[in-house]
ROMAR-290605 format. One record per atom (N, C-alpha, C): residue number from 0; chain; y, x, z. Coordinates in Angstrom, 3 decimals, padded with zeros to 6 digits. Layout:
node i = NUM; ch = A; y = Y; x = X; z = Z
...
***
This chain:
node i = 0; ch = A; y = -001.180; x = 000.850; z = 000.000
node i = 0; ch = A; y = 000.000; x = 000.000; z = 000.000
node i = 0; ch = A; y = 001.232; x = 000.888; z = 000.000
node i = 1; ch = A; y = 002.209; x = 000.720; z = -001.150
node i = 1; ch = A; y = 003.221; x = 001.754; z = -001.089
node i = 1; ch = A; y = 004.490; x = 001.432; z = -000.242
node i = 2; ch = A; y = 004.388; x = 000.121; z = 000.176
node i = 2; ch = A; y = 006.064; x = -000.263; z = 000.930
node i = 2; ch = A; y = 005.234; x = -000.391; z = 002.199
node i = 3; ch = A; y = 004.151; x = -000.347; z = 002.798
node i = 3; ch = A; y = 003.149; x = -000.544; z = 004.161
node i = 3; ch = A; y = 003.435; x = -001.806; z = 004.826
node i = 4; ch = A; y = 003.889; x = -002.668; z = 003.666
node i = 4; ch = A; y = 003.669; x = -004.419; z = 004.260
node i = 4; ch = A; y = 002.414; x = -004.815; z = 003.772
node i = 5; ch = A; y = 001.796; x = -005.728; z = 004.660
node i = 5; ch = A; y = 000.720; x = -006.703; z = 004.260
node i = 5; ch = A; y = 001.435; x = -007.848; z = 003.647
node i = 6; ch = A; y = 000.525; x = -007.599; z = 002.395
node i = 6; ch = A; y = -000.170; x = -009.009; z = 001.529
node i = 6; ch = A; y = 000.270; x = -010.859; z = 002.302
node i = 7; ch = A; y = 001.288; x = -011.418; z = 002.162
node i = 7; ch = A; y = 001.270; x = -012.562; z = 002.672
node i = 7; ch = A; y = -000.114; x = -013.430; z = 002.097
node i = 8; ch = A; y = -000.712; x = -014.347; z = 002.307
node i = 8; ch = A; y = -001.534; x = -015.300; z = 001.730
node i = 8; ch = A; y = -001.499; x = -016.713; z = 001.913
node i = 9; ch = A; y = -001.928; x = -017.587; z = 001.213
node i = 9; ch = A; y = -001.481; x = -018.801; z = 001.358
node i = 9; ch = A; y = -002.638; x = -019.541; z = 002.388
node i = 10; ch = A; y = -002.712; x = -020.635; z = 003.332
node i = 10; ch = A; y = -003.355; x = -020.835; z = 004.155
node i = 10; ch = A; y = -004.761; x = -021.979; z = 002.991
node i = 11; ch = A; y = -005.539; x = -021.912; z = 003.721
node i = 11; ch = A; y = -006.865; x = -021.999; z = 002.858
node i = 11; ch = A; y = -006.527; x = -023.895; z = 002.586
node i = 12; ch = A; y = -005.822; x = -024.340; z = 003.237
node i = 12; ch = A; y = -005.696; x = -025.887; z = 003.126
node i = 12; ch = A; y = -004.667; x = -025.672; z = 001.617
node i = 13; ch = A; y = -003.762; x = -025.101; z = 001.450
node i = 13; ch = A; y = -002.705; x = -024.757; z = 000.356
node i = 13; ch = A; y = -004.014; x = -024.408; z = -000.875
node i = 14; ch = A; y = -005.050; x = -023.449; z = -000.595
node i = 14; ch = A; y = -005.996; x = -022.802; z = -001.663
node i = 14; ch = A; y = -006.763; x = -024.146; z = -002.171
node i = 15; ch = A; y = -007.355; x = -024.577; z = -001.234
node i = 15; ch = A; y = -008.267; x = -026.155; z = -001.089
node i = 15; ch = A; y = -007.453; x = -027.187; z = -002.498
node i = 16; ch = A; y = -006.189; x = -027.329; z = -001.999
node i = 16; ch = A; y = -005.790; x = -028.831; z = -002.326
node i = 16; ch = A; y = -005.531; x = -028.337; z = -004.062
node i = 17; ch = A; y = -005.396; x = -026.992; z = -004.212
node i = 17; ch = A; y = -004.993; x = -026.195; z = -005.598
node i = 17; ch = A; y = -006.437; x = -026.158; z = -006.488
node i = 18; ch = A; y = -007.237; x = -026.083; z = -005.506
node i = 18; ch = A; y = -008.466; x = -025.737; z = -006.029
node i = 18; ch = A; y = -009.335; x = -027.186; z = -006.746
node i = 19; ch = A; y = -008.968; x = -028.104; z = -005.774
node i = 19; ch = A; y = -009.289; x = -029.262; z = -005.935
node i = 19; ch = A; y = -008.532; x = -030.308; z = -007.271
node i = 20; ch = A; y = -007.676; x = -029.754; z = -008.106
node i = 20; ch = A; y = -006.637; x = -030.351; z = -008.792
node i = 20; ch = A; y = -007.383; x = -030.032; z = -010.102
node i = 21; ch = A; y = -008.754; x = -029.110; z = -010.494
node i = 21; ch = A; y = -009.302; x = -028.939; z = -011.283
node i = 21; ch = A; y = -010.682; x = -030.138; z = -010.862
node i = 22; ch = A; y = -010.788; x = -031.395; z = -011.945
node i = 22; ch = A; y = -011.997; x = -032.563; z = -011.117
node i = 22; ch = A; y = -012.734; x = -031.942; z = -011.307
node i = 23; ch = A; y = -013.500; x = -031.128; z = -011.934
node i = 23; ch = A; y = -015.256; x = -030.702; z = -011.836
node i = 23; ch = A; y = -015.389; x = -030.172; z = -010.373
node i = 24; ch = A; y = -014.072; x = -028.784; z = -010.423
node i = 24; ch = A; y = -014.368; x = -028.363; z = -008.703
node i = 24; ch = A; y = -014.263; x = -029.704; z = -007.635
node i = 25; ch = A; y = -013.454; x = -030.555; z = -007.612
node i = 25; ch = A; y = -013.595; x = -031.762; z = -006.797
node i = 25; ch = A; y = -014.803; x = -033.013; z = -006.747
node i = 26; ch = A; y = -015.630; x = -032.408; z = -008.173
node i = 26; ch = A; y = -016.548; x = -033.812; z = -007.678
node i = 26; ch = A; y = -017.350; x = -032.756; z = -007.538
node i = 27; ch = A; y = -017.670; x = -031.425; z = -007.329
node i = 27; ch = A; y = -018.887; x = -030.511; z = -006.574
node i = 27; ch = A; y = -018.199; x = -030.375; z = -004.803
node i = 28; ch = A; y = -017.195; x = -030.540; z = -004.928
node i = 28; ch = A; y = -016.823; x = -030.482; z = -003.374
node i = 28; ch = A; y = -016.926; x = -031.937; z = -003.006
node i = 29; ch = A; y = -017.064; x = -033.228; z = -003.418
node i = 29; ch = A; y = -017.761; x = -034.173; z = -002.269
node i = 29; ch = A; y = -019.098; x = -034.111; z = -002.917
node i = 30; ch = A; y = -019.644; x = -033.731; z = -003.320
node i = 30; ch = A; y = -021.360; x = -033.787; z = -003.976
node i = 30; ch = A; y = -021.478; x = -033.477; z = -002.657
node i = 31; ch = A; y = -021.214; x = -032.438; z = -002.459
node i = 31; ch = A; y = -022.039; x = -031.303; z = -001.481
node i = 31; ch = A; y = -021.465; x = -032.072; z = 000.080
node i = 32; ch = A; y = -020.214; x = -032.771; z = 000.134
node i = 32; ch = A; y = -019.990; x = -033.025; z = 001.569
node i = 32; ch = A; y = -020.991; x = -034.666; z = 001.640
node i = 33; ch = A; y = -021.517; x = -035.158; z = 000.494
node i = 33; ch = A; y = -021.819; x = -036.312; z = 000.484
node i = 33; ch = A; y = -023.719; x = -035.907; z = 000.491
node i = 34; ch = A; y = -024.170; x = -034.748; z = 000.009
node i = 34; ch = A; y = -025.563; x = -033.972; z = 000.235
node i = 34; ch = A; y = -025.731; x = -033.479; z = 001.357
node i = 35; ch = A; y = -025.333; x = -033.744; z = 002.682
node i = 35; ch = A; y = -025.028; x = -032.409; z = 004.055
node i = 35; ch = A; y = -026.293; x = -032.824; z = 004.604
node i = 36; ch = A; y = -026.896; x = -032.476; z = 004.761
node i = 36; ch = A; y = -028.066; x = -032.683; z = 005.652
node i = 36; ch = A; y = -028.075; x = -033.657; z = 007.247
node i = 37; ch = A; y = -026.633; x = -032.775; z = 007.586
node i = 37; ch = A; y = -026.468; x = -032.852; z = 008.710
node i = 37; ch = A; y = -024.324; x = -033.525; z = 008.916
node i = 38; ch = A; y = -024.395; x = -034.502; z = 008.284
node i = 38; ch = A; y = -023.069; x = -034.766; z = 008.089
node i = 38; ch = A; y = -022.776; x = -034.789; z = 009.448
node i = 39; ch = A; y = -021.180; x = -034.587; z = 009.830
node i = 39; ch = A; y = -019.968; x = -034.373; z = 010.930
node i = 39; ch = A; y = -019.314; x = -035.623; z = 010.953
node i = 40; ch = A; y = -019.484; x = -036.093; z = 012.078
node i = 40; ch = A; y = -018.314; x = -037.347; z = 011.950
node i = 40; ch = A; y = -016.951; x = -037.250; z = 011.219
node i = 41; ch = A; y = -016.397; x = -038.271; z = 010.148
node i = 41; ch = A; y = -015.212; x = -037.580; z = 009.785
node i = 41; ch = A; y = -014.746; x = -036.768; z = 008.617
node i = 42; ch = A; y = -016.072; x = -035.708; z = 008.525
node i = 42; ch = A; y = -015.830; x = -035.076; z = 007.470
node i = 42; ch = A; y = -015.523; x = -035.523; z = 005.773
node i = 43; ch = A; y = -016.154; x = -036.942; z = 005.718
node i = 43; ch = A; y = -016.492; x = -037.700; z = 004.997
node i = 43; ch = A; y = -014.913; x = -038.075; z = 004.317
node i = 44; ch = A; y = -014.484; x = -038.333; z = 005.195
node i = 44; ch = A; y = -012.955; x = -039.138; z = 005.113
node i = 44; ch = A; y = -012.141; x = -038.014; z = 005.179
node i = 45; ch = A; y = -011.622; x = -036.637; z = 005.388
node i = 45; ch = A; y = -011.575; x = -035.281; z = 004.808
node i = 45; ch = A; y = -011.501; x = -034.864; z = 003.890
node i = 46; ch = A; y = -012.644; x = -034.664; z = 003.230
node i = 46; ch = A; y = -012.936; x = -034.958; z = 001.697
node i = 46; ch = A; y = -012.485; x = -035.395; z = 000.806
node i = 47; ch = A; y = -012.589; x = -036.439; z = 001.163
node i = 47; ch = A; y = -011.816; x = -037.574; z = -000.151
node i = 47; ch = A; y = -010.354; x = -037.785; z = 000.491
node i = 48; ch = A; y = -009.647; x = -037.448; z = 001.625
node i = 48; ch = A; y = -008.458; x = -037.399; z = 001.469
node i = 48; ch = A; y = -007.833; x = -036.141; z = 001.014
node i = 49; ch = A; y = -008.567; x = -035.349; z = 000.907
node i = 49; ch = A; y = -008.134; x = -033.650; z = 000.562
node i = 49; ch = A; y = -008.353; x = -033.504; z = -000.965
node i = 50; ch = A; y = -009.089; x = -034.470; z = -001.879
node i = 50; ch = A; y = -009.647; x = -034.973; z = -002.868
node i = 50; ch = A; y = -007.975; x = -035.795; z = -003.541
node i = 51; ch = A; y = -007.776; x = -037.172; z = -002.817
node i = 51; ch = A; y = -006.863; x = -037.763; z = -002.808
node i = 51; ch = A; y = -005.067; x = -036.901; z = -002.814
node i = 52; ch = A; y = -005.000; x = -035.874; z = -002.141
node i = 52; ch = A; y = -003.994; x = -034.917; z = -002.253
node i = 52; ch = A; y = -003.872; x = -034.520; z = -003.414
node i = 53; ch = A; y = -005.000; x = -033.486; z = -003.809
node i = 53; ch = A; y = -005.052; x = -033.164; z = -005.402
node i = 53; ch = A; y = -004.804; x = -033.816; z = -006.473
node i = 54; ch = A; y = -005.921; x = -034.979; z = -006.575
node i = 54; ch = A; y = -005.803; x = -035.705; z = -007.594
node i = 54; ch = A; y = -005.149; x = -036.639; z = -007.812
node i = 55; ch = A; y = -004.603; x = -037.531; z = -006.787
node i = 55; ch = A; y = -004.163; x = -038.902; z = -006.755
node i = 55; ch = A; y = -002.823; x = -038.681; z = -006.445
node i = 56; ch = A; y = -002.548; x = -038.229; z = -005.081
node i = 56; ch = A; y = -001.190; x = -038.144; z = -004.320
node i = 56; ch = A; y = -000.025; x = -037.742; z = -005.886
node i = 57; ch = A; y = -000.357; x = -036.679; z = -006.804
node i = 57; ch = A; y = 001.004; x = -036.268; z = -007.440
node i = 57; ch = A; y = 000.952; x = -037.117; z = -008.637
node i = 58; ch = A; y = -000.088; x = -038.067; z = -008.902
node i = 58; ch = A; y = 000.023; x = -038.993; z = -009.733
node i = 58; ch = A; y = 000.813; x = -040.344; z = -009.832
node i = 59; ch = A; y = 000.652; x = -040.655; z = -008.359
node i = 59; ch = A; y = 001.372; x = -041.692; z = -008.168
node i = 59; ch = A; y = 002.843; x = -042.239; z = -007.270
node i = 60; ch = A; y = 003.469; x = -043.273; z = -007.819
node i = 60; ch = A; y = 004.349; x = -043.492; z = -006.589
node i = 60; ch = A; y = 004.109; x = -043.473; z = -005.123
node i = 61; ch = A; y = 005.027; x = -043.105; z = -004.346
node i = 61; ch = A; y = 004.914; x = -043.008; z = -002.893
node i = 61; ch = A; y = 004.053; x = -044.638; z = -002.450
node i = 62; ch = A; y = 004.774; x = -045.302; z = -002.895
node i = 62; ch = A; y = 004.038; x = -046.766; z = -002.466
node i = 62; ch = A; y = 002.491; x = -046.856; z = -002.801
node i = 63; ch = A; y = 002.211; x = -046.544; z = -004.463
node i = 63; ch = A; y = 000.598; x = -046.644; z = -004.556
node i = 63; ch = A; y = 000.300; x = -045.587; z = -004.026
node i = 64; ch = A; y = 000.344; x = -044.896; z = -003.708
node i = 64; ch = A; y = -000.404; x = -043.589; z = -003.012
node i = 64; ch = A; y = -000.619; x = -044.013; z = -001.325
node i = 65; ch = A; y = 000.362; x = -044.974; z = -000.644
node i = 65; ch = A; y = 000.058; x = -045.097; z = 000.842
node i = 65; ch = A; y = -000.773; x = -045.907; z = 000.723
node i = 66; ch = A; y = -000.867; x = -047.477; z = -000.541
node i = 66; ch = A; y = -001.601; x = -048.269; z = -000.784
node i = 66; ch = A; y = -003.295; x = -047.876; z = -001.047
node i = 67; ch = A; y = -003.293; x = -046.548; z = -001.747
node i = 67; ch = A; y = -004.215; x = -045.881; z = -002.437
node i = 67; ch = A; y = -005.549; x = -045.482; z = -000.844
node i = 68; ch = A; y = -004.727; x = -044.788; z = 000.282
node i = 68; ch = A; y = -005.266; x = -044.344; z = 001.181
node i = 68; ch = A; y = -005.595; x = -044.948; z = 002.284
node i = 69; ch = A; y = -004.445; x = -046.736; z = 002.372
node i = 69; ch = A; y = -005.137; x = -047.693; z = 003.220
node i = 69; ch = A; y = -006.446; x = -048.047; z = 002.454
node i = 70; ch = A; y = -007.028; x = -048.139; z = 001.490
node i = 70; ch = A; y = -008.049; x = -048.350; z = 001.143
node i = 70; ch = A; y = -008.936; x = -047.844; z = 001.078
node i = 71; ch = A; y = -008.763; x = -046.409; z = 001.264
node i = 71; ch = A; y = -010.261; x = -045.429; z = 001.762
node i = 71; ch = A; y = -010.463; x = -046.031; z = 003.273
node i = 72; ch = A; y = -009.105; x = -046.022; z = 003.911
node i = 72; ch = A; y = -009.110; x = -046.324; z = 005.745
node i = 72; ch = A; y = -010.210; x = -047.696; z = 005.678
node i = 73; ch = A; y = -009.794; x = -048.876; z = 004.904
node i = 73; ch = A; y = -010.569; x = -050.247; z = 004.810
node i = 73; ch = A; y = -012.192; x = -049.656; z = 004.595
node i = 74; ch = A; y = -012.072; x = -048.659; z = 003.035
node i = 74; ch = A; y = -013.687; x = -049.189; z = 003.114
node i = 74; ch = A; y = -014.496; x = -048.115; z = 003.551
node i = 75; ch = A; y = -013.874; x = -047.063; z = 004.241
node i = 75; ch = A; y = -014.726; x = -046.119; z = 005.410
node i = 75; ch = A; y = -015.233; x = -046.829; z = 006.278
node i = 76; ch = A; y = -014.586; x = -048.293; z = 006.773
node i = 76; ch = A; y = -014.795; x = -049.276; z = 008.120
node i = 76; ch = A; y = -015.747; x = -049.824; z = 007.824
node i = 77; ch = A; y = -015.818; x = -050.129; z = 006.359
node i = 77; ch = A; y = -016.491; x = -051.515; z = 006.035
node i = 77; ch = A; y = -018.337; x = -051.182; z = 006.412
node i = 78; ch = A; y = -018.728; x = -051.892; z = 005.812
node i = 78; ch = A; y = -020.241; x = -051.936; z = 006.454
node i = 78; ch = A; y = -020.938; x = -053.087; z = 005.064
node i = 79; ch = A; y = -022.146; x = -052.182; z = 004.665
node i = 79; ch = A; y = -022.860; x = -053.256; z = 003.296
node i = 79; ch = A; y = -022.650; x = -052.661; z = 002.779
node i = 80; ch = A; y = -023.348; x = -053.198; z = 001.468
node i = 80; ch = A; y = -023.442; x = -052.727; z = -000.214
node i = 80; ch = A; y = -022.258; x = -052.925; z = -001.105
node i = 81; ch = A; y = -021.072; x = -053.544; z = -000.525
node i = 81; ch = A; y = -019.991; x = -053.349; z = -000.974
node i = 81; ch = A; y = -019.385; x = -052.756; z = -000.812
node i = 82; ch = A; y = -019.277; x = -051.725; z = 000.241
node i = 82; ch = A; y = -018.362; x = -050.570; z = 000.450
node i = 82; ch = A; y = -018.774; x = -049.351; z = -000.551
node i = 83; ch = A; y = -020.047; x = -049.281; z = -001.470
node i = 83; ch = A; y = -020.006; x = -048.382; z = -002.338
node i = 83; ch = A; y = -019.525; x = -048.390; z = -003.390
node i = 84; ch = A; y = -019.385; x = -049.656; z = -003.587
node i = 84; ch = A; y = -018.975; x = -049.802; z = -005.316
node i = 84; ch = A; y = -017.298; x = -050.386; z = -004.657
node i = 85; ch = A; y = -016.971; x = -050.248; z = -003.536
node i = 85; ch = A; y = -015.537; x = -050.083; z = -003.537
node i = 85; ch = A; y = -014.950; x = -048.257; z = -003.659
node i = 86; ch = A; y = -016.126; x = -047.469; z = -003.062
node i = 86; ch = A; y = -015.742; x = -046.131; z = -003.164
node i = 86; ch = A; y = -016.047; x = -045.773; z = -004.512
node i = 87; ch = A; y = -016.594; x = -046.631; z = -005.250
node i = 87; ch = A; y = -016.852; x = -045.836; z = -007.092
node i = 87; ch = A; y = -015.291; x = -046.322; z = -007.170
node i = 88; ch = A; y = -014.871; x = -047.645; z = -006.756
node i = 88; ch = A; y = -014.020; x = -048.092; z = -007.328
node i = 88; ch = A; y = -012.411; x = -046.707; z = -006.911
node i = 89; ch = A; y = -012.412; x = -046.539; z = -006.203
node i = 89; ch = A; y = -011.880; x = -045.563; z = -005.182
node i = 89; ch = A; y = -011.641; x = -044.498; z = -005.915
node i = 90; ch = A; y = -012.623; x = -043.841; z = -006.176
node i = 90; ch = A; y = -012.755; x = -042.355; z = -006.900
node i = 90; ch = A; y = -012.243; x = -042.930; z = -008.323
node i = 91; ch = A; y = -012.647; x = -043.956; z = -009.187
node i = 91; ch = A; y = -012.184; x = -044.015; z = -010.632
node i = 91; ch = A; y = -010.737; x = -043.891; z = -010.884
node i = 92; ch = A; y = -009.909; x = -044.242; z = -009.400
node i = 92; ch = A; y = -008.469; x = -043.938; z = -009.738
node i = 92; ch = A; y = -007.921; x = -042.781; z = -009.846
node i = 93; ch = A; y = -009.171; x = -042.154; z = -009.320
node i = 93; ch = A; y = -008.602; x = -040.635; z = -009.616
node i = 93; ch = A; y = -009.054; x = -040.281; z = -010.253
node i = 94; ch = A; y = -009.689; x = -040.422; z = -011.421
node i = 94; ch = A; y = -010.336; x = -039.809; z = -012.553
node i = 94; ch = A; y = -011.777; x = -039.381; z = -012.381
node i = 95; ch = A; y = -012.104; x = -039.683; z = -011.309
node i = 95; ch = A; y = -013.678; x = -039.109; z = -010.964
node i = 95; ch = A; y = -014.899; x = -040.653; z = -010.768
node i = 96; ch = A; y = -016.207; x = -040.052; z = -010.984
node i = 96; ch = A; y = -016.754; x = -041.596; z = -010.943
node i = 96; ch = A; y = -017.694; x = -040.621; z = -010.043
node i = 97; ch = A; y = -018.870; x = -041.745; z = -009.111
node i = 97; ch = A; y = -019.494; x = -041.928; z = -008.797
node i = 97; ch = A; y = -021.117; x = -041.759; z = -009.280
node i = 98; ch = A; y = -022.035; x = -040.984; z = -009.056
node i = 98; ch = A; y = -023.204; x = -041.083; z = -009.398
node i = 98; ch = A; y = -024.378; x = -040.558; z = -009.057
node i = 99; ch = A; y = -025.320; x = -040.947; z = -009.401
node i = 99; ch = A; y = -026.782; x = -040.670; z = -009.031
node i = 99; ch = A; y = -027.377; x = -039.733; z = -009.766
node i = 100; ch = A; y = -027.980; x = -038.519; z = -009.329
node i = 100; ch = A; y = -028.595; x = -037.536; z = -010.163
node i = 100; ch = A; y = -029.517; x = -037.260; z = -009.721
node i = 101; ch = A; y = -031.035; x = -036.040; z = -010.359
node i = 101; ch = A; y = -032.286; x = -036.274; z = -009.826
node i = 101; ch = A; y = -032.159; x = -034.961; z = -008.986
node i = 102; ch = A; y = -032.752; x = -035.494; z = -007.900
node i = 102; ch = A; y = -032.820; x = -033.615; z = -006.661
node i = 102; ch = A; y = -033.327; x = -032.563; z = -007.344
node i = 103; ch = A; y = -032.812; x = -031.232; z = -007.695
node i = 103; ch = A; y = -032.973; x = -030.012; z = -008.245
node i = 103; ch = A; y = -033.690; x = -029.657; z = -007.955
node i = 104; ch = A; y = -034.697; x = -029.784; z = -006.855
node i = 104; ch = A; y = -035.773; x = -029.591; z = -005.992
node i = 104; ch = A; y = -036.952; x = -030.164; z = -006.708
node i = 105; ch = A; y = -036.841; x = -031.364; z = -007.608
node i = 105; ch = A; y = -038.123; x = -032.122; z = -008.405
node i = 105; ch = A; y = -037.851; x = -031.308; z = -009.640
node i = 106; ch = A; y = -038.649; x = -030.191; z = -010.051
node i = 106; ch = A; y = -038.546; x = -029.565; z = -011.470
node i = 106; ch = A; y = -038.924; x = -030.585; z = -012.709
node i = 107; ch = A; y = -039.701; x = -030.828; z = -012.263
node i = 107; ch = A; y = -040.668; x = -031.822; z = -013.266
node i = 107; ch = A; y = -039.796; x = -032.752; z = -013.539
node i = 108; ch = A; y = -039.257; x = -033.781; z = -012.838
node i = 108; ch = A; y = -037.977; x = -034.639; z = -013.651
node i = 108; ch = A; y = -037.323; x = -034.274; z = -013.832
node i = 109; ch = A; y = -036.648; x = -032.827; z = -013.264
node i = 109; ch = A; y = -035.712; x = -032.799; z = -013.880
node i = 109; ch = A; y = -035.526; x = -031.979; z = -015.322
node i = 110; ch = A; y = -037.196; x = -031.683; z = -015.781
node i = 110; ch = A; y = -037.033; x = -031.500; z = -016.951
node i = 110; ch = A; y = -037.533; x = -032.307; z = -017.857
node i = 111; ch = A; y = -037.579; x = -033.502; z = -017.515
node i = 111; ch = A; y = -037.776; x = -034.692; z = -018.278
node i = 111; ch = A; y = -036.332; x = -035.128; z = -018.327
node i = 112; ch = A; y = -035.527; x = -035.257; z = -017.417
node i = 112; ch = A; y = -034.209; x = -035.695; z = -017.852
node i = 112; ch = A; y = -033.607; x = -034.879; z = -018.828
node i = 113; ch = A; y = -033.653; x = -033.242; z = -018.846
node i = 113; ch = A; y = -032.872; x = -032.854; z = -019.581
node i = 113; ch = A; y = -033.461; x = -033.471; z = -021.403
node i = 114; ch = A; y = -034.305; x = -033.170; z = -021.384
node i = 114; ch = A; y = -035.432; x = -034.259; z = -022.611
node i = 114; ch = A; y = -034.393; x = -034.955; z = -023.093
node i = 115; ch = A; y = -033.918; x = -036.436; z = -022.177
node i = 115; ch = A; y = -033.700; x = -037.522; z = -022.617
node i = 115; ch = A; y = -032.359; x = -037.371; z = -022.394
node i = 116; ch = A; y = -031.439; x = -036.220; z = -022.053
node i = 116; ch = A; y = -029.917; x = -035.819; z = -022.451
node i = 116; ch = A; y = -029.987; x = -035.350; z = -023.549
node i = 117; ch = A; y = -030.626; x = -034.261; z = -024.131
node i = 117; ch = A; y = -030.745; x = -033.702; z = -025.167
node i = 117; ch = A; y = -031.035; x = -035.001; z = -026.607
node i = 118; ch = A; y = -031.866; x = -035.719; z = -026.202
node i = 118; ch = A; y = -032.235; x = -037.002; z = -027.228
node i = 118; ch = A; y = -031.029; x = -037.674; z = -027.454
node i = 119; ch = A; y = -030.645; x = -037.858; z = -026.281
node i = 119; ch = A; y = -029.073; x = -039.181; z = -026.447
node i = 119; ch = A; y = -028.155; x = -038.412; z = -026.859
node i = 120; ch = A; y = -027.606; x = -037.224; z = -027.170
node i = 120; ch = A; y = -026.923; x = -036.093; z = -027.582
node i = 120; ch = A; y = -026.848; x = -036.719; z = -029.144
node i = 121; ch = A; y = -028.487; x = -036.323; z = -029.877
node i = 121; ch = A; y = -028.187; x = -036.776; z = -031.249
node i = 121; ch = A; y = -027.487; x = -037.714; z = -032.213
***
């Protein structure tokens, strides 16, 4: 170091919300908080508001954006088979969808799926 100051850096929540503004990195960062073995109370709603920062918050007006996040608050509460297809509904405003894929762990389907990606391709 030629002036013998340290390197300022930006705090990892600043790196996170930057990092997250690219959707592929954001729908592998709730894959994985939504795959936890061992989920954390909370963490859940974290996620998709740290998700919601990135993607949503600079998209929209101040009003839909508070509107945007009482509605994660509603259907984090909710309880049933409607609170999922309110969270597909949730994520589609931000450009991201919702979905089901086969565990990486089953080789065998999952090289039958690639099969029938490769087919629907043509």
């Amino acid at each position: 170091m030629k002036n013998g100051k340290m390197p300022t850096s930006d705090s990892y929540q600043d790196y996170l919300i930057e990092a997250l503004k690219d959707k592929i990195h954001a729908a592998a960062y709730l894959t994985a908080h939504l795959e936890d073995e061992e989920p954390e109370p909370g963490l859940l709603e974290l996620a998709l508001s740290n998700v919601f920062e990135s993607l949503g918050k600079p998209n929209m007006s101040a009003d839909d954006a508070k509107l945007h996040l009482e509605k994660l608050d509603a259907l984090l509460s909710s309880e049933g088979s409607a609170t999922i297809y309110a969270l597909a509904s949730w994520l589609k405003a931000l450009g991201l969808k919702l979905t089901v894929a086969v565990d990486a762990g089953d080789e065998e389907i999952s090289a039958d799926v690639a099969e029938l990606v490769e087919v629907g391709k043509v």
